[in-house]
matplotlib code that plots the C-alpha trace (Angstrom):
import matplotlib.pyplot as plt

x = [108.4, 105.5, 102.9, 102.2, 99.1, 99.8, 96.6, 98.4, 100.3, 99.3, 100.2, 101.6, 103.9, 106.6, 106.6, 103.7, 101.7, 102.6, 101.0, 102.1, 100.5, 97.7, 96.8, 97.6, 95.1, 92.5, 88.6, 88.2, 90.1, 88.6, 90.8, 90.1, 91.8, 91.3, 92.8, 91.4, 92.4, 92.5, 91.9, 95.8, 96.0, 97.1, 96.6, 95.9, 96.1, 95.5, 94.8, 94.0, 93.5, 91.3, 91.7, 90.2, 91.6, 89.7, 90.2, 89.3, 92.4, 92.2, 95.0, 94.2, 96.7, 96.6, 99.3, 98.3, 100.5, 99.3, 100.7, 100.1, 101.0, 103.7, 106.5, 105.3, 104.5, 103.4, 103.5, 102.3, 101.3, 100.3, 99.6, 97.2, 96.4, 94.7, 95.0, 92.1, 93.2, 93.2, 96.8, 96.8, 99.6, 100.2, 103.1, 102.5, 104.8, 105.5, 107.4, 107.0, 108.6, 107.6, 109.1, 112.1, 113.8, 112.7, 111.8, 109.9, 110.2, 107.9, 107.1, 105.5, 104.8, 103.1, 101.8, 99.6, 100.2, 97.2, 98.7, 98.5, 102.5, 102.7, 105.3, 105.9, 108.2, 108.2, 110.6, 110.2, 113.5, 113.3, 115.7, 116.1, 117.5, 120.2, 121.7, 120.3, 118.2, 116.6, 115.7, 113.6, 112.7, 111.2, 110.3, 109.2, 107.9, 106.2, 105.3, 104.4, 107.9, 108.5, 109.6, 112.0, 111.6, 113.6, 113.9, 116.5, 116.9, 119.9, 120.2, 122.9, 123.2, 124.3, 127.7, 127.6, 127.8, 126.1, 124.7, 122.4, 120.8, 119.4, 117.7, 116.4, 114.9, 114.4, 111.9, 111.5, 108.6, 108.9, 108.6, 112.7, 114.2, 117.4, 118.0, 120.4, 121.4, 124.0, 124.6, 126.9, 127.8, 130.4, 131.5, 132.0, 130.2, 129.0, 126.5, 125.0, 123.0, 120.8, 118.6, 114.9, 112.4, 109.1, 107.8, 110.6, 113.1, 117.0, 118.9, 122.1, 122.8, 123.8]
y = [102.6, 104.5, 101.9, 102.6, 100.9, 99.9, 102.0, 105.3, 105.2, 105.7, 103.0, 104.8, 106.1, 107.0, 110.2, 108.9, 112.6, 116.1, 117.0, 120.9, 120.9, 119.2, 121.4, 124.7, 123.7, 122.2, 122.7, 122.6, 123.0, 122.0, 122.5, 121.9, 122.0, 121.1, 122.2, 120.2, 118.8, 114.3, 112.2, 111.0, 114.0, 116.7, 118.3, 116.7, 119.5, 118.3, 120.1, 118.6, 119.2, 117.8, 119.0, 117.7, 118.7, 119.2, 116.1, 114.2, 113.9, 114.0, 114.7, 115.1, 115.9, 115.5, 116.4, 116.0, 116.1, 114.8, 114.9, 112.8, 115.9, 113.5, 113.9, 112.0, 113.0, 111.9, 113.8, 112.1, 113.1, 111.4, 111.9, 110.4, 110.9, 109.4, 110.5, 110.3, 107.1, 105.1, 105.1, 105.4, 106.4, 107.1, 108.1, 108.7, 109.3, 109.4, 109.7, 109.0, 109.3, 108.9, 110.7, 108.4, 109.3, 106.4, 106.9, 105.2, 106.8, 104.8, 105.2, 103.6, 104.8, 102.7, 103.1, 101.3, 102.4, 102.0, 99.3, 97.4, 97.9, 98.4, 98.9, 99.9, 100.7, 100.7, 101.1, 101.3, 102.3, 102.1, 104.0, 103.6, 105.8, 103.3, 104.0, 100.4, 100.7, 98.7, 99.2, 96.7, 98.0, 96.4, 97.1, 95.9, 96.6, 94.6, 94.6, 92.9, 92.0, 90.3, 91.4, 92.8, 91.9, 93.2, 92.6, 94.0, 94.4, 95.7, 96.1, 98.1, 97.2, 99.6, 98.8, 100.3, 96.5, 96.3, 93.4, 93.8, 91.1, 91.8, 89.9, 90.7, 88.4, 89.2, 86.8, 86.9, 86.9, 83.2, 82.4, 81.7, 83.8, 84.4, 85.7, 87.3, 87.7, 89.5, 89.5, 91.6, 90.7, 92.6, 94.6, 91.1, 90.6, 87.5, 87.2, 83.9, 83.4, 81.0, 80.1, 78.6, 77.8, 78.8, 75.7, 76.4, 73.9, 74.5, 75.9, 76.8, 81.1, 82.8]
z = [125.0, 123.8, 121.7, 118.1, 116.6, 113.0, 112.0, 113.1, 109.9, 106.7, 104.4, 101.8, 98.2, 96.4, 94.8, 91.9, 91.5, 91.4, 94.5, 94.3, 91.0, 91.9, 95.0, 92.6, 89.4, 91.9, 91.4, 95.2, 98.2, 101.9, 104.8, 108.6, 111.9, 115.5, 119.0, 122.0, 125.6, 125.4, 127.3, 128.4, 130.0, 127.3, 123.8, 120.8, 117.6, 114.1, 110.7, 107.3, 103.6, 101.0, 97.2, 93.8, 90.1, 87.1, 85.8, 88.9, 90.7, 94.5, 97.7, 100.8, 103.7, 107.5, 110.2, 114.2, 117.8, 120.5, 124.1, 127.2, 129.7, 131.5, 128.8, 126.2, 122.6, 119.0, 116.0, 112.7, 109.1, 106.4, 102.1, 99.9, 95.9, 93.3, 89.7, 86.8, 85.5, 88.9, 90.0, 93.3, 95.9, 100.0, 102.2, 106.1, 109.4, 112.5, 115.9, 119.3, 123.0, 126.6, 128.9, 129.9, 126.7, 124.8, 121.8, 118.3, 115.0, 111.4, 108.3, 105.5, 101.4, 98.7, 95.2, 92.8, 88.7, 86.4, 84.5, 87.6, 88.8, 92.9, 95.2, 99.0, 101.4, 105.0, 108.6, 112.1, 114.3, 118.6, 120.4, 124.2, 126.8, 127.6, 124.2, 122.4, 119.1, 116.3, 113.4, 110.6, 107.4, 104.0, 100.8, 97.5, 94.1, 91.3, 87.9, 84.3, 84.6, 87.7, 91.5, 94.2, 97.6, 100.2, 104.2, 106.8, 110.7, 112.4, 116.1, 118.3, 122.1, 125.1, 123.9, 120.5, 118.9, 115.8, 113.9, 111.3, 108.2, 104.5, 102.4, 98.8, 96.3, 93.0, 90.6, 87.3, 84.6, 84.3, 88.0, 88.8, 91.5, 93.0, 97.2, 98.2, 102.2, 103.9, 107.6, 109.1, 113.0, 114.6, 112.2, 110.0, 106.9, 105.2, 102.1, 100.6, 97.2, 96.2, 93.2, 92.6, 89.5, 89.4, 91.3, 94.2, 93.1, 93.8, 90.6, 89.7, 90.0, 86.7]

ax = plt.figure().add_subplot(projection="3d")
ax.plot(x, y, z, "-o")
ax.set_aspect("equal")
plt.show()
């Protein structure tokens, strides 16, 4: 399977800023692009964008593939902006393969408001020639009035089996949180909840 350092993504956001609009009323515009030979043995091409509004927004833009000249392949791209009043957001992807037929698709997105509200989401999914795959993904988001955490993996085998786990907690303003997990193995499903205070005592669910 091709190897993916974590830094080749760009850690990243959910839809937060216009970035049409942004690119169309922008004071300045800087764009560049690149076409050379690398050194695994094939082509690397990438081109980018850098634009800044009137009010002091920024986005900038990049988008490569690179080749290995034995099969193998990674195209990524990745989105960042930043609007006057500090809020902040970031989406970036990619996918890989060698030249077995393996193959490694990611992405991540993240956001920070100005009122100090964040969130992110992120997933990574392997598939092999042999017809296995996995696939883990999380997510979460978080603000004056409390926070969602979420967690999941689900693998298939050559088979076709499936089994797969999620797990979400949610917490409150006042610290108490509840979890929720559901694990399906098989094609049978199970889900368990439990409860805690702020200082991570056992409660009773609602």
């Amino acid at each position: 399977m091709v190897k993916i350092s974590s830094s080749f993504l760009v850690v990243a956001a959910a839809a937060v800023f216009g970035l049409t609009a942004a690119v169309a009323n922008a004071q300045s515009v800087e764009h560049g692009s690149v076409v050379k030979k690398n050194a695994a043995g094939g082509t690397t091409e990438a081109h980018g964008t850098a634009a800044q509004g009137p009010n002091g927004g920024e986005v900038k833009h990049g988008a490569g593939v690179a080749t290995n000249g034995k099969g193998g392949a990674v195209a990524a791209r990745g989105t960042v902006a930043e609007g006057p009043n500090g809020g902040k957001a970031a989406r970036g992807s990619y996918v890989a393969k060698n030249g077995q037929g393996d193959y490694q698709a990611g992405s991540a997105a993240g956001f920070k408001g100005p009122n100090g509200a964040e969130g992110y989401r992120k997933s990574t999914t392997n598939v092999n020639a042999n017809g296995s795959a996995s696939r883990t993904s999380s997510s979460g988001i978080s603000g004056k009035n409390g926070s969602i955490q979420s967690n999941s993996t689900a693998t298939r085998n050559a088979n076709g089996q499936v089994n797969g786990q999620r797990t979400t907690t949610a917490t409150g303003k006042n610290g108490n949180s509840e979890t929720v997990t559901t694990t399906d193995t098989n094609g049978v499903s199970s889900r368990t909840k439990s409860c805690k205070d702020a200082s991570g005592n056992a409660i009773p669910c609602s």
